[in-house]
DSSP file (Angstrom, degrees, kcal/mol; ACC not computed):
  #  RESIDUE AA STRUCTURE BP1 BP2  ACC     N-H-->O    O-->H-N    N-H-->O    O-->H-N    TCO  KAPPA ALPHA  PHI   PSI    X-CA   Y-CA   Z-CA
    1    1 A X              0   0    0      0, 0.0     2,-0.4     0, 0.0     0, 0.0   0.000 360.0 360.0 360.0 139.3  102.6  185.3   21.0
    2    2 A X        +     0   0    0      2,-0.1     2,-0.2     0, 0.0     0, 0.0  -0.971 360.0  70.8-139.1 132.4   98.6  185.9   21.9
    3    3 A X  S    S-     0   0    0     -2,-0.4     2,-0.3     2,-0.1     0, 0.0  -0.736  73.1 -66.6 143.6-175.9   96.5  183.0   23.0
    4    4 A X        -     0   0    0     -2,-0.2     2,-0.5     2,-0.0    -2,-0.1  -0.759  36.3-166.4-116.1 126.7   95.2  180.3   25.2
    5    5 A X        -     0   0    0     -2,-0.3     2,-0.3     2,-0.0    -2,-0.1  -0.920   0.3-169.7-120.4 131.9   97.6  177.1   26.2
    6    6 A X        -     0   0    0     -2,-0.5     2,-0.4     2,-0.0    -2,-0.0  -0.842   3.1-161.6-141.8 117.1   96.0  174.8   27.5
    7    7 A X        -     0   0    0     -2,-0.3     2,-0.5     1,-0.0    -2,-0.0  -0.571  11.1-164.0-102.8 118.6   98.5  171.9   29.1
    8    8 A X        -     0   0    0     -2,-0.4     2,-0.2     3,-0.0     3,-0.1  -0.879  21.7-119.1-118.4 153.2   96.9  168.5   29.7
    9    9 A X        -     0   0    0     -2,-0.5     3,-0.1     1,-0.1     0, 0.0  -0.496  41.9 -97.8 -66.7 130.1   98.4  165.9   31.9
   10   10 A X        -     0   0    0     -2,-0.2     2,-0.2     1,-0.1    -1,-0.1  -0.038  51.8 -85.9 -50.1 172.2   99.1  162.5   30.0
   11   11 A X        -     0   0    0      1,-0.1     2,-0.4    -3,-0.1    -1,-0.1  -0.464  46.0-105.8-103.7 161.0   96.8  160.0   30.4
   12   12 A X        -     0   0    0     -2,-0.2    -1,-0.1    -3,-0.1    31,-0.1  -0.507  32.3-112.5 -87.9 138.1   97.1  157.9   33.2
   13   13 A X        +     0   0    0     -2,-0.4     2,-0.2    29,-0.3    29,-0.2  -0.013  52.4 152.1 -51.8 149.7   98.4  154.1   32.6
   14   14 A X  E     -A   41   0A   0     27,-1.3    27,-0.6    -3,-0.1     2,-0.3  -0.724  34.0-132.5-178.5-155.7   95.6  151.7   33.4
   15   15 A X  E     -A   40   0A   0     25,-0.3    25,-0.2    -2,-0.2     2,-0.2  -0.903  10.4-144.1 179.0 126.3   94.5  147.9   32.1
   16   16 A X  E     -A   39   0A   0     23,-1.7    23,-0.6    -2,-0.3     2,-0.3  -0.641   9.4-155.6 -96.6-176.9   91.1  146.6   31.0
   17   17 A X  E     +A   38   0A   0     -2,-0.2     2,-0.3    21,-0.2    21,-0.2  -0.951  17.4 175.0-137.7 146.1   90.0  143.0   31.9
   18   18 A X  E     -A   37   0A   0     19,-1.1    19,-2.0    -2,-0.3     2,-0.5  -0.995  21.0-137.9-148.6 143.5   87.3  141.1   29.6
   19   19 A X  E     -A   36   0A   0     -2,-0.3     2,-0.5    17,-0.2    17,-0.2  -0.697   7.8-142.7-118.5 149.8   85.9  137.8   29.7
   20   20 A X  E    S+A   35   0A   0     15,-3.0    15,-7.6    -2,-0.5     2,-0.1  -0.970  98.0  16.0-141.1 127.2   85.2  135.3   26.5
   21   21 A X  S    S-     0   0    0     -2,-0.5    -1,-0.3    13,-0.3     3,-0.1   0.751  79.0-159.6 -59.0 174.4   82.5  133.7   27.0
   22   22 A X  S    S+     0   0    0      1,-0.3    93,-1.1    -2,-0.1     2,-0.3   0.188  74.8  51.6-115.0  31.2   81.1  135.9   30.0
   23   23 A X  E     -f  115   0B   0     91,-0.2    93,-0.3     2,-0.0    -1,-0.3  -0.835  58.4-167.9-142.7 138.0   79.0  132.7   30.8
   24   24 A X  E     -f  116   0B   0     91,-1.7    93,-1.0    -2,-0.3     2,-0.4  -0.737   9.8-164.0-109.7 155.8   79.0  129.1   31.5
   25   25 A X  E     +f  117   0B   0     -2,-0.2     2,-0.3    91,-0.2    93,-0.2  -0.969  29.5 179.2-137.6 120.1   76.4  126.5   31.8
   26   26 A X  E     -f  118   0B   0     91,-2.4    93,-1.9    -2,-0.4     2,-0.6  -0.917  27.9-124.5-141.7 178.5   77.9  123.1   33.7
   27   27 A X    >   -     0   0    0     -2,-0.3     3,-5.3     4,-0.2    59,-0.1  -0.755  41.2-100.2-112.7 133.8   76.8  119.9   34.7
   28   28 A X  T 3  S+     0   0    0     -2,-0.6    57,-0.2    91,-0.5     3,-0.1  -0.072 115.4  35.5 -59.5 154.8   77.2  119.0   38.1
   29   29 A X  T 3  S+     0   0    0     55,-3.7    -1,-0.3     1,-0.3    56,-0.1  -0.212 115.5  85.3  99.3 -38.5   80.6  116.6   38.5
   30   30 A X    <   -     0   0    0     -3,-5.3    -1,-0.3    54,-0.2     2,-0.3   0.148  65.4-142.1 -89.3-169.1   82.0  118.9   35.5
   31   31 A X        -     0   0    0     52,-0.2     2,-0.3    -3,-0.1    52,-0.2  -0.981   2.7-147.8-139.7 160.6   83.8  122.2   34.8
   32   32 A X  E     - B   0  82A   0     50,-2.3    50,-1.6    -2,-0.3     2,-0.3  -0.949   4.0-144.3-154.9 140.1   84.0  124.8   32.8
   33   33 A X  E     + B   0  81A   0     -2,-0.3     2,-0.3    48,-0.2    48,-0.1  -0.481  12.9 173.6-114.5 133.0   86.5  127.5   31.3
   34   34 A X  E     - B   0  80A   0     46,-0.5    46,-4.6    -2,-0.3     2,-0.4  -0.993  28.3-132.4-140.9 164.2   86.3  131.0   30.4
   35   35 A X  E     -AB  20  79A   0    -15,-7.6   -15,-3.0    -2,-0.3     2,-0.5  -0.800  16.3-150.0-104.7 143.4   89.6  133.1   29.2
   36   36 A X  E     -AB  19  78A   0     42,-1.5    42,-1.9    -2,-0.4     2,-0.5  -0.986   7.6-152.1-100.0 123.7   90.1  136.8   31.0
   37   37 A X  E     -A   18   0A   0    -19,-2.0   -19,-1.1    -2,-0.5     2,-0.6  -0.854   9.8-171.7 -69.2 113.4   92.0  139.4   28.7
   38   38 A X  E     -A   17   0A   0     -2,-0.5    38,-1.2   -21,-0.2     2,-0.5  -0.956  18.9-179.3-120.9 117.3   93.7  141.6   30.8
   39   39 A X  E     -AC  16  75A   0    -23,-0.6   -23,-1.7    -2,-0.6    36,-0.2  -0.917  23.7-109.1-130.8 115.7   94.9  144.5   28.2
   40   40 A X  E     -A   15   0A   0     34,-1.0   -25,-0.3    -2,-0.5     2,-0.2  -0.155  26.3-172.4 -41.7 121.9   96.9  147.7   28.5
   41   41 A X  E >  S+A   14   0A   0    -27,-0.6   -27,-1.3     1,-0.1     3,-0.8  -0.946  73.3   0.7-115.0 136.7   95.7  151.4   28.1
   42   42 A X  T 3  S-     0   0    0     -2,-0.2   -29,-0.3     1,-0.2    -1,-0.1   0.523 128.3 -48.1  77.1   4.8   97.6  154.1   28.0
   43   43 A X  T 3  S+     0   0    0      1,-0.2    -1,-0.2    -3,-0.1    29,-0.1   0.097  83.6 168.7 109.4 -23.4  101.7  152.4   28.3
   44   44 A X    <   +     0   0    0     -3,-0.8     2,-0.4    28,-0.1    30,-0.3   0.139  15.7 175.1 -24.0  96.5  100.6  150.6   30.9
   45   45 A X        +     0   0    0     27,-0.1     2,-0.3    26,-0.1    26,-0.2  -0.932  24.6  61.1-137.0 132.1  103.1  147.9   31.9
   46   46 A X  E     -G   70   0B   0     24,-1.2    24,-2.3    -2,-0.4     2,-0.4  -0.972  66.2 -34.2-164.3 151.0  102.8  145.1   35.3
   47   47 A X  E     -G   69   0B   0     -2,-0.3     2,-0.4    22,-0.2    22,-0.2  -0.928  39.0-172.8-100.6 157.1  101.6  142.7   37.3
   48   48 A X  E     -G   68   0B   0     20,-1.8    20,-0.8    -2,-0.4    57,-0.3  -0.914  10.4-146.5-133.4 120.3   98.5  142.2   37.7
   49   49 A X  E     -GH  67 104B   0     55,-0.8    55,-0.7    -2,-0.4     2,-0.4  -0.490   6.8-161.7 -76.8 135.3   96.7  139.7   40.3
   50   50 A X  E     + H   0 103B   0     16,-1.6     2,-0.2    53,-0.2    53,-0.2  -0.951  16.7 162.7-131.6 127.0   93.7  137.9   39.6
   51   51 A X  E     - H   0 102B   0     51,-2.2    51,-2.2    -2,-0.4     2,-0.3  -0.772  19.2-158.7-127.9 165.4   91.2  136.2   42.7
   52   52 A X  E     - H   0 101B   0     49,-0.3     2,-0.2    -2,-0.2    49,-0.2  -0.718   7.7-167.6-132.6 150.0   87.7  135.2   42.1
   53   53 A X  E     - H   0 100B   0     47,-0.7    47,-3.1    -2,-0.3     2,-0.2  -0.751  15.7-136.6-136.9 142.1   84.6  134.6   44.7
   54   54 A X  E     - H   0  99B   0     45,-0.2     2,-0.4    -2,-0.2    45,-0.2  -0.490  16.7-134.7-110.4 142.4   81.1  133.0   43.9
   55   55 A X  E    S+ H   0  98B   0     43,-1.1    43,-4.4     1,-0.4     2,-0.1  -0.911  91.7  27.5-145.8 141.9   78.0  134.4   45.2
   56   56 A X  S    S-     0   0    0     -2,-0.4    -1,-0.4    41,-0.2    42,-0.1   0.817 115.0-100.7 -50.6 141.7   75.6  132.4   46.7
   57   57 A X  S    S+     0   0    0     -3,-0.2     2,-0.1    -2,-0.1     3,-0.1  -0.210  81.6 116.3 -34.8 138.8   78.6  129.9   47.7
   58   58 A X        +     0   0    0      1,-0.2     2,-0.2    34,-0.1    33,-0.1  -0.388  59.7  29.5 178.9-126.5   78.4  126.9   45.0
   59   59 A X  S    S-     0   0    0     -2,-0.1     2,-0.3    25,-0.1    25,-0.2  -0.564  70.4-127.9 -89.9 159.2   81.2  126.2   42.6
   60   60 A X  E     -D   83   0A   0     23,-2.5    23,-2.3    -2,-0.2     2,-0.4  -0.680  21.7-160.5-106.9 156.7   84.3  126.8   43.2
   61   61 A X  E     -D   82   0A   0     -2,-0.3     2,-0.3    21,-0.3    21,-0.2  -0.754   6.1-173.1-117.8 138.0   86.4  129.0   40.5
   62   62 A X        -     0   0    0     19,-2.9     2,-0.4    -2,-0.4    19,-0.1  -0.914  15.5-135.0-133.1 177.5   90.0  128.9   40.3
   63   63 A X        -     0   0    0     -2,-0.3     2,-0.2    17,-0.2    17,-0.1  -0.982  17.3-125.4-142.9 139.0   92.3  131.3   37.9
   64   64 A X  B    S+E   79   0A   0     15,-0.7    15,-1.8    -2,-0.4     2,-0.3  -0.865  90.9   4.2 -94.1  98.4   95.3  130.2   35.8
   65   65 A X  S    S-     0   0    0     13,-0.3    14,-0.2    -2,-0.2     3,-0.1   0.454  73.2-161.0 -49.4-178.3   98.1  131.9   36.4
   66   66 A X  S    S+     0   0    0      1,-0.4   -16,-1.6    -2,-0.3     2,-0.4   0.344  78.0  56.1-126.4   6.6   97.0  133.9   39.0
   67   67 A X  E    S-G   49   0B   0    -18,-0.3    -1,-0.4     2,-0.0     2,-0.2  -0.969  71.5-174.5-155.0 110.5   99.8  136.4   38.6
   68   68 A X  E     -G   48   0B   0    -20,-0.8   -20,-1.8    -2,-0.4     2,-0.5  -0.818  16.5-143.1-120.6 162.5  100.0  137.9   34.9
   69   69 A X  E     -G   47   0B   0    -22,-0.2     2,-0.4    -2,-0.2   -22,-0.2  -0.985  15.0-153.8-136.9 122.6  102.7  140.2   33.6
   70   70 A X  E     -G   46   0B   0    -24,-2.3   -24,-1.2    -2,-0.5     2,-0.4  -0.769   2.5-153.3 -97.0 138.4  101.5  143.0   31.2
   71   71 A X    >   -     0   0    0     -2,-0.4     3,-5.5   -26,-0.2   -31,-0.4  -0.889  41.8 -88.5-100.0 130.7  103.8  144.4   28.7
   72   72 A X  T 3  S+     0   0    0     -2,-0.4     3,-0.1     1,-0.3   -28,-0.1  -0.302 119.1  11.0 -44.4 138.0  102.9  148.1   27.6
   73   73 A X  T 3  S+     0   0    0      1,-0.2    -1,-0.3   -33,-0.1     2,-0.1   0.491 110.9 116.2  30.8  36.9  100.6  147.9   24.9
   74   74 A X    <   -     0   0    0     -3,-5.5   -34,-1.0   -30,-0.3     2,-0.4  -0.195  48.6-153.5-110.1-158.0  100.1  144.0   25.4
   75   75 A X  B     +C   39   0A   0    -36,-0.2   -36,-0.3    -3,-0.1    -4,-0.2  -0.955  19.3 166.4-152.8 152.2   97.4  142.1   26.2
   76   76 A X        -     0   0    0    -38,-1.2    -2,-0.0    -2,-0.4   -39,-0.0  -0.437  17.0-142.1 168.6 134.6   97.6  138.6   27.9
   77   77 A X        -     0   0    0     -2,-0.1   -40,-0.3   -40,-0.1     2,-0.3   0.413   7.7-141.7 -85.7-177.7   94.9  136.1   29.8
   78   78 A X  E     -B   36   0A   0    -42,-1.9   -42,-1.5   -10,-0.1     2,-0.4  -0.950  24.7-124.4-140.7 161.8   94.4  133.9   32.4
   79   79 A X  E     -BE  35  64A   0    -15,-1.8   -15,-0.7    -2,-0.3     2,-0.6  -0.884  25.4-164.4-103.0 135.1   92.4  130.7   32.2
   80   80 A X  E     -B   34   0A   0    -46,-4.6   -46,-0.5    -2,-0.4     2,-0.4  -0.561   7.7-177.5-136.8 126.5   89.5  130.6   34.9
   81   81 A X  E     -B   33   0A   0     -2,-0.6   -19,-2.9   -48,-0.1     2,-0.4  -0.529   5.5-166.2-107.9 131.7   87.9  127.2   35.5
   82   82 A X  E     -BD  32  61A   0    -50,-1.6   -50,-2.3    -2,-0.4     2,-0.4  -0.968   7.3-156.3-124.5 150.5   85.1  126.8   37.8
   83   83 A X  E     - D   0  60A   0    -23,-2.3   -23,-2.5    -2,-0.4     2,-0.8  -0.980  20.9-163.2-156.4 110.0   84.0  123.6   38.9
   84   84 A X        -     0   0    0     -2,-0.4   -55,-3.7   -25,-0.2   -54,-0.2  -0.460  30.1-156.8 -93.7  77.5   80.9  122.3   40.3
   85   85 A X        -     0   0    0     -2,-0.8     7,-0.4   -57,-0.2     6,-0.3  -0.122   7.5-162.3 -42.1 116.5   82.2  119.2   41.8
   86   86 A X        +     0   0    0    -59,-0.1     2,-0.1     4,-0.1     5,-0.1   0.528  27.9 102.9 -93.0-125.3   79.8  116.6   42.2
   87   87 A X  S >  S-     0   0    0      1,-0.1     3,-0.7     3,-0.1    47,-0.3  -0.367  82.7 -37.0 103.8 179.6   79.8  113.2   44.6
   88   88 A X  T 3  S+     0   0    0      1,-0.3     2,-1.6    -2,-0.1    46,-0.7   0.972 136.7  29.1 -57.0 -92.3   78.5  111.6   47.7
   89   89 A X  T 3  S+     0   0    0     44,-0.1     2,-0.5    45,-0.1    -1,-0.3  -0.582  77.1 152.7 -89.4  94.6   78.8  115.0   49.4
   90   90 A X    <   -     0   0    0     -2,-1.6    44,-0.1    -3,-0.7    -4,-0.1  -0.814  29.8-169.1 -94.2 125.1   78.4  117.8   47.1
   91   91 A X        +     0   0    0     -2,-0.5     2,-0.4    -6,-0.3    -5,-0.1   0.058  59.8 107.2-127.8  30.7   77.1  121.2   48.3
   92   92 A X        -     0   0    0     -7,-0.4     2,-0.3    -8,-0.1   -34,-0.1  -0.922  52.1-172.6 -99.9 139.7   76.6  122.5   44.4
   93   93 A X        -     0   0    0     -2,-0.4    25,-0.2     1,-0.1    27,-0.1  -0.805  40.3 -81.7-106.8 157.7   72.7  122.7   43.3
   94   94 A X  S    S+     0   0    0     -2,-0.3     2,-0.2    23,-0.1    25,-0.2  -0.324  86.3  83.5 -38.1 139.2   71.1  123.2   40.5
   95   95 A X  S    S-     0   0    0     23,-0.5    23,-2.5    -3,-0.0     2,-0.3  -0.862  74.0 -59.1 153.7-175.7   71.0  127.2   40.0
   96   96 A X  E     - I   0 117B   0     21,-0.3     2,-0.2    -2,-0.2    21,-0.2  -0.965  43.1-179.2 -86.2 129.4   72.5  130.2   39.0
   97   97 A X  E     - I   0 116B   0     19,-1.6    19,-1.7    -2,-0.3     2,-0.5  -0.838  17.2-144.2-126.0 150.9   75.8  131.5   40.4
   98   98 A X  E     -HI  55 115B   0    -43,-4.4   -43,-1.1    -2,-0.2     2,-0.6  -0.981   7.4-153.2-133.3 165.6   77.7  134.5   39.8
   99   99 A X  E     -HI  54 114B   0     15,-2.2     2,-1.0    -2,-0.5    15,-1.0  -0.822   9.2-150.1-124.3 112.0   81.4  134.4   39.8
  100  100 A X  E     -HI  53 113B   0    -47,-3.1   -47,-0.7    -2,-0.6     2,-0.5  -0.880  10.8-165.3-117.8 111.7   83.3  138.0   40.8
  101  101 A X  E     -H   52   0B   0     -2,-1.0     2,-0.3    11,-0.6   -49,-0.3  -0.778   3.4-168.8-100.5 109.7   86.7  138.4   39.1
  102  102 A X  E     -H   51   0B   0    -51,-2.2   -51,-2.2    -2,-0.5     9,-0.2  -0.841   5.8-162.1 -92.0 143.4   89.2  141.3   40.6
  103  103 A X  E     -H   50   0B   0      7,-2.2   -53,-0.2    -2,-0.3     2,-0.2  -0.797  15.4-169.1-134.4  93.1   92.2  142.2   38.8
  104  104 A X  E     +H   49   0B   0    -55,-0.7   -55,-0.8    -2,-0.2     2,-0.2  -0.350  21.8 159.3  -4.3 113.3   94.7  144.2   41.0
  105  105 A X  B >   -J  108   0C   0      3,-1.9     3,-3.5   -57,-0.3     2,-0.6  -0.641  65.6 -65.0-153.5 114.1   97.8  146.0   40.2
  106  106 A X  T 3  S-     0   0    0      1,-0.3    -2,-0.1    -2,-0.2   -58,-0.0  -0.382 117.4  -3.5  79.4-118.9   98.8  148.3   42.6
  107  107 A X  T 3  S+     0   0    0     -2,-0.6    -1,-0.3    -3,-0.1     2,-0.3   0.445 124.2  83.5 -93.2 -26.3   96.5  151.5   43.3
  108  108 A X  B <   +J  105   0C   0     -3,-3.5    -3,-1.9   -94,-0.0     2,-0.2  -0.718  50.5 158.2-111.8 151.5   94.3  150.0   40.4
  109  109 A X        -     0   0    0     -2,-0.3     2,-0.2    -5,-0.2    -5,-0.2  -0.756  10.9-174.6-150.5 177.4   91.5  147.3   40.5
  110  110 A X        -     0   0    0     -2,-0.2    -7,-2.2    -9,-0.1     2,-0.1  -0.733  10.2-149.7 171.7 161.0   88.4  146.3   38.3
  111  111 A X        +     0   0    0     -2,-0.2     2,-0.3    -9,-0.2    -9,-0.2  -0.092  16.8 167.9-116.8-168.8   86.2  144.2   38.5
  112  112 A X        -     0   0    0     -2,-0.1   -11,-0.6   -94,-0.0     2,-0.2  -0.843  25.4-127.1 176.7-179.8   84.0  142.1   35.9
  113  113 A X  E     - I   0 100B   0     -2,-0.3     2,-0.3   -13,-0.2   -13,-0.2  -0.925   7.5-153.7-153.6 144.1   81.7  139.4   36.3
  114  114 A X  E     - I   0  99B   0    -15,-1.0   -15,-2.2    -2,-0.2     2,-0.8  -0.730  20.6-137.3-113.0 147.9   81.0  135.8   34.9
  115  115 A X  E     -fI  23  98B   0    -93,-1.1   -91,-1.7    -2,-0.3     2,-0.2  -0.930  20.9-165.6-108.7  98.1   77.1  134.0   35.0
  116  116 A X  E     -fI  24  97B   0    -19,-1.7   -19,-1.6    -2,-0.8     2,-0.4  -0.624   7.4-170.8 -51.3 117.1   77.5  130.5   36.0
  117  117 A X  E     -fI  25  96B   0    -93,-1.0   -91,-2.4    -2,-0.2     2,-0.8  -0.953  13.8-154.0-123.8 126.0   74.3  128.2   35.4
  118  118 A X  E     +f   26   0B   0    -23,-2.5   -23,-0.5    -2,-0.4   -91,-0.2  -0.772  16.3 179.9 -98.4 112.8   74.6  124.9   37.0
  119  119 A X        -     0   0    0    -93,-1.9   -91,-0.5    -2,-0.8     2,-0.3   0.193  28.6 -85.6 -54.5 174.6   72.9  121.7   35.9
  120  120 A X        -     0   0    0    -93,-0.1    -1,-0.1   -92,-0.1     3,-0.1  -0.877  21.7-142.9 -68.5 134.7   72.3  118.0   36.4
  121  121 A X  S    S+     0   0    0     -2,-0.3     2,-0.3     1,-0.2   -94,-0.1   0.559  90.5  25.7-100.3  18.7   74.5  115.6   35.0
  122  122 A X  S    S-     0   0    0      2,-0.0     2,-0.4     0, 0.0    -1,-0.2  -0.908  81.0-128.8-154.8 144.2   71.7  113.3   34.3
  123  123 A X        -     0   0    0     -2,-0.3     2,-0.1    -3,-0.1    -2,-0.0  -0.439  29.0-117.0-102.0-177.0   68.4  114.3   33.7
  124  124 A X        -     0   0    0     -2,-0.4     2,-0.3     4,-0.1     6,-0.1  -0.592  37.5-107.5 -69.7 142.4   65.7  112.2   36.0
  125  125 A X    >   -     0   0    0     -2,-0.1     3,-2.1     4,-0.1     2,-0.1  -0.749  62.9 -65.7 -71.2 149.0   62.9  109.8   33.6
  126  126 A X  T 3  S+     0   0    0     -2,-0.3     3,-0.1     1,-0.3    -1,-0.1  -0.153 126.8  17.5 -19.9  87.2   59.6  111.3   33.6
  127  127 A X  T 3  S+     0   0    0      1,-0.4     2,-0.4    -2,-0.1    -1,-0.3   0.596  92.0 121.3  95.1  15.8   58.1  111.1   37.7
  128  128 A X    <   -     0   0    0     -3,-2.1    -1,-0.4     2,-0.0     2,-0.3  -0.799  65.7-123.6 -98.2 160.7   61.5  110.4   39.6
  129  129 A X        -     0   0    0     -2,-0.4     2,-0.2    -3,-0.1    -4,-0.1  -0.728  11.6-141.2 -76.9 154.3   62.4  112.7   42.0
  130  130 A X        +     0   0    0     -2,-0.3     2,-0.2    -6,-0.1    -1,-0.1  -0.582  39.0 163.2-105.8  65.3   65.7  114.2   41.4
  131  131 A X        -     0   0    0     -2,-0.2     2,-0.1     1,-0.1     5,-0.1  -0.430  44.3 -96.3 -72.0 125.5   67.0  114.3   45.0
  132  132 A X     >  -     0   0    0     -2,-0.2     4,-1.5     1,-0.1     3,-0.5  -0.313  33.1-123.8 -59.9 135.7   70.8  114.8   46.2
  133  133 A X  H  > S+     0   0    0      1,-0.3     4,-3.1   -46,-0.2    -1,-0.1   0.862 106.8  66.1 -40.9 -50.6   72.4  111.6   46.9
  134  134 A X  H  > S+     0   0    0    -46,-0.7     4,-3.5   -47,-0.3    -1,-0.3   0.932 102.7  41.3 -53.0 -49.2   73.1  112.7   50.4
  135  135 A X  H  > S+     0   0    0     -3,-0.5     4,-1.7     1,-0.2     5,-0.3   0.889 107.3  57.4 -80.2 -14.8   69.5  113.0   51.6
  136  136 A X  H  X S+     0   0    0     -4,-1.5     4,-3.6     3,-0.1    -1,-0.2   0.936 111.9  50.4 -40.9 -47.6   68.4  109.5   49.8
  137  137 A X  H  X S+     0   0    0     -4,-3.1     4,-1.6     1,-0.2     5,-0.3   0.998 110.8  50.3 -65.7 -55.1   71.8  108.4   52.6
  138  138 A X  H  X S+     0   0    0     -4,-3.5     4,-1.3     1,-0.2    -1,-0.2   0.879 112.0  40.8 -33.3 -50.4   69.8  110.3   55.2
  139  139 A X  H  X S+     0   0    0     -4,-1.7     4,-2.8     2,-0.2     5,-0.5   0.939 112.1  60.1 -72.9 -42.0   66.0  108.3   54.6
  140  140 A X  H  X S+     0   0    0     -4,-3.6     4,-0.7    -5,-0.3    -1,-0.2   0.851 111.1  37.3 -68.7 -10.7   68.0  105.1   54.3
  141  141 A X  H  X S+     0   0    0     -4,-1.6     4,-1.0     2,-0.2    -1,-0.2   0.743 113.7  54.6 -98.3 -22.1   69.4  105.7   58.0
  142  142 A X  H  X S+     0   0    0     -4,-1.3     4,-1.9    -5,-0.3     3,-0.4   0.940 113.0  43.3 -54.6 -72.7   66.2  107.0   59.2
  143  143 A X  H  X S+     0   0    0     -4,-2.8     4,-3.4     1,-0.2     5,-0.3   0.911 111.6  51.3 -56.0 -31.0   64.4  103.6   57.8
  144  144 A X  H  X S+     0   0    0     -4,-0.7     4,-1.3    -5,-0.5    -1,-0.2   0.848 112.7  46.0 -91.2 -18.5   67.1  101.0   59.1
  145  145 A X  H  X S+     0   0    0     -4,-1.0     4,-1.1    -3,-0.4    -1,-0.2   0.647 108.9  54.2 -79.1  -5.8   67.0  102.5   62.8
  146  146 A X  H  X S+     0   0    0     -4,-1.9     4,-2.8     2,-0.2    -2,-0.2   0.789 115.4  41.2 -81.3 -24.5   63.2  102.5   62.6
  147  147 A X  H  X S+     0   0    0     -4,-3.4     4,-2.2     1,-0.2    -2,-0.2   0.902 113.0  52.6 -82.0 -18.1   63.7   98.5   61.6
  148  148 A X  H >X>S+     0   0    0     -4,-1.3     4,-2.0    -5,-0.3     5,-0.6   0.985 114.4  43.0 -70.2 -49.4   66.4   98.0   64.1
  149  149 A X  H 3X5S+     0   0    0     -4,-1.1     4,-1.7     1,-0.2     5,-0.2   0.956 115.6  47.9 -74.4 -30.7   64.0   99.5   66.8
  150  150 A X  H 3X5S+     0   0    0     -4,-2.8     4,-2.3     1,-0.2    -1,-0.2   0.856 111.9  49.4 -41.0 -48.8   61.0   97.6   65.5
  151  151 A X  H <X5S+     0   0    0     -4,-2.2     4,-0.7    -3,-0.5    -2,-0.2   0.665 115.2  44.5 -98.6 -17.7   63.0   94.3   65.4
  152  152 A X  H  X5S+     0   0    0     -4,-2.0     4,-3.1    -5,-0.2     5,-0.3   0.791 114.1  46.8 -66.8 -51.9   64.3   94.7   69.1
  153  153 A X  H  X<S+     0   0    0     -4,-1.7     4,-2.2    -5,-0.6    -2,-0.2   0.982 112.6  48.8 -60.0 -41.1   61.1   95.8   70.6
  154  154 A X  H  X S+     0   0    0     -4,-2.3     4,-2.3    -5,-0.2    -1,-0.2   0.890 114.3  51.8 -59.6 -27.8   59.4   92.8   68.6
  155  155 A X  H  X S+     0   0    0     -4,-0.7     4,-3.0    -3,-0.2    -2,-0.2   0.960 111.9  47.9 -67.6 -55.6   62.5   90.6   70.4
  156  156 A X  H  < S+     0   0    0     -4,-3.1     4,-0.4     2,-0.2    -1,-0.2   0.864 109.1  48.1 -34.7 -53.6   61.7   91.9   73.8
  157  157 A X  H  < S+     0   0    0     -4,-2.2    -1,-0.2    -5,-0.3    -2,-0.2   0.767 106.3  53.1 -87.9 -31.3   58.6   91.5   73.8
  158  158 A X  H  < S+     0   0    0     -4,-2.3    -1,-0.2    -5,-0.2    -2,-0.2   0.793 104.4  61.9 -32.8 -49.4   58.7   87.8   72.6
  159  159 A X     <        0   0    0     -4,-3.0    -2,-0.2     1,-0.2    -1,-0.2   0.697 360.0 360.0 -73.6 -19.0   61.3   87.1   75.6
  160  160 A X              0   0    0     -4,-0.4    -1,-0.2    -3,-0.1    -2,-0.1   0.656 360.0 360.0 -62.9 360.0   58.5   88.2   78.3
C-alpha cells in the first residue's frame, strides 16, 4: 500500500455558553432575567459552574442554578437575574453596567458578557431635580442643625 496517512486526534470535548437576550434595561427597585445556554461540543458531558461579577460595582447579578449538569450532546441553562435594588440606601445609579459571566468545568472556562442599562423608576416632571433619596436625607440634616444652632445661639443671647 503507497500513500500518505494522516491520523488526527479526535476533537477535544468542550461546551459553549450563550446568552438570550444579551442585554437588559431595568428600572432602579426592579430586576431583570436573561437565560445562559450552556451547550455541548464534541461528547462533551459535566458539570459546569457558573459565577457572575459587575463592572463598575452597581447591580448585583445572581445565577440560577449555579451548578448545571451537561449531558453529551445536550444543552441546558441557568436563569441569571440581576437586580438593581433600590431604597433609602441604594448604591445603583443610573448607567451602564456590564455583567461578566464564567462558566467552569474543570481545565475549561469561557467567558461571555451581558450589557446592563439601569434606569429610573420614575421619571422626574419637567425642572425637578432627580437626586438620590439619600443626599435629599443629607441637606435635611445639614438644615435642621443649622436651625438648632441658630435657635440656641438666638436663646443665649436673649438670656444675657
Amino acid at each position: 500500500m503507497v500513500g500518505d496517512f494522516v491520523v488526527q486526534a479526535p476533537p477535544t470535548p468542550d461546551f459553549s455558553v450563550t446568552f438570550s437576550p444579551n442585554s437588559l434595561s431595568i428600572q432602579q427597585g426592579s430586576s431583570g432575567s436573561s437565560t445562559l445556554t450552556v451547550t455541548s461540543q464534541n461528547g462533551f458531558s459535566g458539570t459546569v459552574s457558573v459565577s457572575a461579577s459587575v463592572s463598575p460595582p452597581g447591580p448585583s447579578p445572581t445565577f440560577s442554578p449555579t451548578s448545571l449538569t451537561l449531558s453529551s450532546s445536550g444543552t441546558t441553562t441557568s436563569t441569571l437575574t440581576v437586580s438593581a435594588a433600590g431604597g433609602l440606601y441604594s448604591s445603583v445609579t443610573n448607567g451602564n453596567y456590564l455583567v461578566n459571566v464564567t462558566a467552569t468545568s474543570g481545565s475549561l472556562s469561557h467567558s461571555t458578557t451581558v450589557q446592563v442599562t439601569v434606569g429610573s423608576s420614575s421619571s422626574s416632571p419637567m425642572g425637578v431635580l432627580n437626586i438620590p433619596l439619600t443626599v435629599w436625607v443629607g441637606v435635611a440634616v445639614v438644615i435642621i442643625a443649622v436651625v438648632a444652632v441658630t435657635i440656641f445661639l438666638a436663646r443665649r443671647k436673649t438670656a444675657k
